[in-house]
N, C-alpha and C positions, 0 to 999 in steps of 0.2 A: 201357795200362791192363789190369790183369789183376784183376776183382774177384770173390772168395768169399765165398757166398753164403751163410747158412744159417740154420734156423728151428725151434726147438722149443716152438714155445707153444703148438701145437695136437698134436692127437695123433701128427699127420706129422712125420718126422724130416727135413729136406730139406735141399738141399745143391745148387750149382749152382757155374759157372766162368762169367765173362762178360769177353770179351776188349775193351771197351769198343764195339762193333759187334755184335756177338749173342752168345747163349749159347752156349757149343762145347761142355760137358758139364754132365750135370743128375743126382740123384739121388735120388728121395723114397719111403718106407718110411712106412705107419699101423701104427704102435704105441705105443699113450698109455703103457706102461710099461717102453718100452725106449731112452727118449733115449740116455740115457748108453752104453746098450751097441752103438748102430748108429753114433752120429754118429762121432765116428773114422773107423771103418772106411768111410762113406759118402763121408768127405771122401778116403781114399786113392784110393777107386774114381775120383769124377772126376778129379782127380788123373793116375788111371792111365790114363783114357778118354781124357782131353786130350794124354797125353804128355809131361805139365809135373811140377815138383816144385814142392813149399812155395814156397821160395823163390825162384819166380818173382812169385808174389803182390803184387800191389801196395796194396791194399787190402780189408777187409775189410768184409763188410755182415750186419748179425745184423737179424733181426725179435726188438722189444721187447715184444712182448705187444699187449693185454693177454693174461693166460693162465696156469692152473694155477701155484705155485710153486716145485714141483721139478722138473717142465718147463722151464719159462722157462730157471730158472738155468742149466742146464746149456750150452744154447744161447750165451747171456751168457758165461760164464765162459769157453769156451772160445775164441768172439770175441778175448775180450779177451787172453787165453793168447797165442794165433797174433798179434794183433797188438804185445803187447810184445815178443815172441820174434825177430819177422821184422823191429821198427822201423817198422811202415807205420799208417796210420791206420787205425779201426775207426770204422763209419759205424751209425749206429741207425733206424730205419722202423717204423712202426706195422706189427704183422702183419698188421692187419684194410685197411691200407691194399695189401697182396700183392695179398692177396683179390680187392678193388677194381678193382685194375690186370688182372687177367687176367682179368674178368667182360667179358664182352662184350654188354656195356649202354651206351643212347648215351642215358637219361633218368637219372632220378632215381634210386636204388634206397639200400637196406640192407644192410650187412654183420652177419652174426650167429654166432658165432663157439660151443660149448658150452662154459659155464661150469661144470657141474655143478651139482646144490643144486637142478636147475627154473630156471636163471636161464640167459640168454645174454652175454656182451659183444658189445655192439654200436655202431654208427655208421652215419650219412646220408652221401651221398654226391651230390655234384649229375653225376658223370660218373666212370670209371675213375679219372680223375686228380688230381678233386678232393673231401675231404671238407669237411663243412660242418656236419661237428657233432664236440664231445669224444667219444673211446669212454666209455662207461657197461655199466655191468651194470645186468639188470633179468630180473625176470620176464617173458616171451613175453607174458601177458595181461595185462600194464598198460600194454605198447606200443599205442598210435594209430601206424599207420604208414600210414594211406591208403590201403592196398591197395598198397603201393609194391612191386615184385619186389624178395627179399630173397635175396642171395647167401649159402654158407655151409653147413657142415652143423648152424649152429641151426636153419635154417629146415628142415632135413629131420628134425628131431627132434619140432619143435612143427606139423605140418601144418596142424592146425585152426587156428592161429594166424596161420601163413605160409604159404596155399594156393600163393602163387609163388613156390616156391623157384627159384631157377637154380644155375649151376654157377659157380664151381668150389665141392667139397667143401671141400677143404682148400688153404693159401696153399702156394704153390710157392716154393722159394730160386730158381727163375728166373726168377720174374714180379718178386721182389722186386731180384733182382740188375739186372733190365732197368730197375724205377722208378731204383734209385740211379742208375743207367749214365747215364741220359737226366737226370735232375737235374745231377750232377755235369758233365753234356755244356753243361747251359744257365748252368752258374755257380752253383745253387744251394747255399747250404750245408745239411750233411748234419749233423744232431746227433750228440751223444757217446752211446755207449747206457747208456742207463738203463733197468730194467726199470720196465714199467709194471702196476705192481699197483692193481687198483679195488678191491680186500677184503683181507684179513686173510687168512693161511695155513690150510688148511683140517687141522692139526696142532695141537695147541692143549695147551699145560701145563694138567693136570687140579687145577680149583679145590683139591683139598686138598692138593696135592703137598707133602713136606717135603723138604726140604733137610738131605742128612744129613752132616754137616763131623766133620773127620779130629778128637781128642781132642786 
């Protein structure tokens, strides 16, 4: 097993290689407006770190969101690119479930993820490896969350909201390469990626647009 890993829904650009036993190379870059320009180049670096080409790859793992729309996509597309290309399967994971998995929490806690707009996406989670609620988007102050420690950099945005923040900031393509690794290890099946949108694009055709057609 050789699977690549990678995530654009958050403002990290990430990238990882996992040879079905651990992660052998890793990559991750914060830049909410440079998906498109680092992920390539992110994926040659492990790549070149591992001493592997492409097409050693056996499969493919993207995080679906939730998360911005021209982010997201790009992450996705590219997914799916590598995986027609090479003939291997491409596998899908919630991003906020990365998150989850590399939080080093043994109770209850929150994933919170920056939506923009004042709003977070977020999720419950009863342990790292299991959630127990739909991701939602929501404003910080209309969450009841218990006092529950909230992973993520929502919770470092809204402090007065989320006094507990923990770590990590942002999901890693290794934490996420390790959930699929260890699913895929136990039988579990992995979904097809679909991106996961909670709202409408924040691009929007202007109410009086015309439509101006050739004579």
């Amino acid at each position: 097993m050789l699977l690549l890993a990678l995530d654009t829904a958050t403002p990290a650009v990430t990238v990882a290689l996992h040879d079905g036993t651990s992660v052998i190379a890793a990559s991750s870059q914060v830049d909410a407006r440079r998906h498109g320009e680092l992920l390539l180049p992110a994926v040659d670096r492990v790549l070149a770190e591992a001493g592997l080409r492409l097409d050693a790859v056996t499969g493919i793992v993207v995080g679906v969101g939730p998360g911005p729309y021209t982010g997201l996509r790009v992450g996705l597309m590219t997914a799916d690119t590598f995986a027609l290309a090479l003939g291997v399967p491409a596998y899908g994971l919630c991003t906020l479930d990365g998150l989850a998995y590399a939080a080093d929490i043994e109770g209850p806690f929150v994933v919170a993820t920056d939506a923009r707009r004042k709003e977070v996406y977020w999720a419950r989670y009863a342990d790292p490896r299991t959630r127990v609620s739909e991701p939602a988007v929501d404003r910080p102050a209309d969450l009841d969350l218990g006092g529950l420690p909230v992973v993520g950099a929502g919770a470092l945005l809204y402090p007065d909201t989320f006094p507990d923040a923990r770590a990590p900031e942002h999901v890693s393509a290794a934490a996420l390469a390790s959930l699929a690794a260890e699913k895929l290890a136990a039988g579990e099946e992995l979904a097809v990626p679909r991106p996961l949108y909670l709202r409408r694009p924040d691009a929007q055709v202007p109410k009086n647009y015309k439509v101006v057609t050739p004579k």
